[in-house]
C-alpha positions, -999 to +999 in steps of 0.1 A: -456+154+057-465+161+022-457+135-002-444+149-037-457+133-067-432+125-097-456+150-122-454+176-093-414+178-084-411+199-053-398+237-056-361+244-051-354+256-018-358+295-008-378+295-042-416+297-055-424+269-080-444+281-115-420+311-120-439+329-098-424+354-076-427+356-041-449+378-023-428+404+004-434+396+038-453+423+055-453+426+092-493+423+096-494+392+073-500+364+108-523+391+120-543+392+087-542+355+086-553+350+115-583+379+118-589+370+078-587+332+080-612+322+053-625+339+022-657+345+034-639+367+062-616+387+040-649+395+013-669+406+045-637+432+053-639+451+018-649+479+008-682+471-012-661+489-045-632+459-038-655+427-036-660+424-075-625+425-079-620+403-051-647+378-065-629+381-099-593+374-085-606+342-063-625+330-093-592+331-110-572+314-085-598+286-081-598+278-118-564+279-119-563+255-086-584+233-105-565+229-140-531+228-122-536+211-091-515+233-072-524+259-044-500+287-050-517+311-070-545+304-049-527+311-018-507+342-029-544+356-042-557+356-006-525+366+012-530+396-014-567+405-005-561+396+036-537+425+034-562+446+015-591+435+040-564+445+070-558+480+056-593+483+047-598+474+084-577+495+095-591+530+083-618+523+058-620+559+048-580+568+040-584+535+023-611+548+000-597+581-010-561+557-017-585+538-046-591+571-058-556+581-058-564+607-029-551+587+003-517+572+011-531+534+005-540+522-028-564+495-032-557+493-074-523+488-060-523+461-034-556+441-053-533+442-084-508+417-067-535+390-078-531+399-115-493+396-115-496+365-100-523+352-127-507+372-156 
């Protein structure tokens, strides 16, 4: 069990601390979790177009980890990008032509979760 800190109250309940919104649930989030446990395994799933972007929005997370002491921006980042890495997965090629605005998926669209999260 977790022990809160008094500088670090704990967030209401049903609610996201730091304003920030909660991410929808998507079916394949346990499966991405669990087939994109760690960074390293989500950056390997990208398209190589999507890992600067990814690299950016993890840099992000990590310096925001590191001023505020708190995970949440750094968890939403990567439940972002595993859901990227799934699609990506998934059908590499539809995935592609969505970042082009050809396809169904839309990489700009999913990555961008990160920079609502950090914006």
């Amino acid at each position: 069990m977790a022990m809160a800190s008094p500088a670090a109250p704990l967030p209401p309940a049903g609610g996201v601390p730091d304003g920030v919104e909660p991410a929808p649930e998507w079916l394949c989030d346990i499966g991405a979790a669990e087939r994109f446990a760690s960074p390293e395994a989500i950056r390997g799933a990208l398209l190589p177009e999507h890992v600067g972007e990814f690299d950016a929005a993890f840099d992000a997370a990590l310096t925001a980890a590191r001023q505020t002491l708190r995970l949440y921006q750094l968890r939403l980042v990567l439940q972002v990008w595993r859901r990227v890495a799934s699609l990506t997965e998934r059908d590499p090629d539809e995935y592609r032509g969505g970042a082009r605005g050809g396809g169904r998926g839309t990489a700009g669209g999913a990555a961008k979760g990160w920079q609502r999260v950090m914006g």
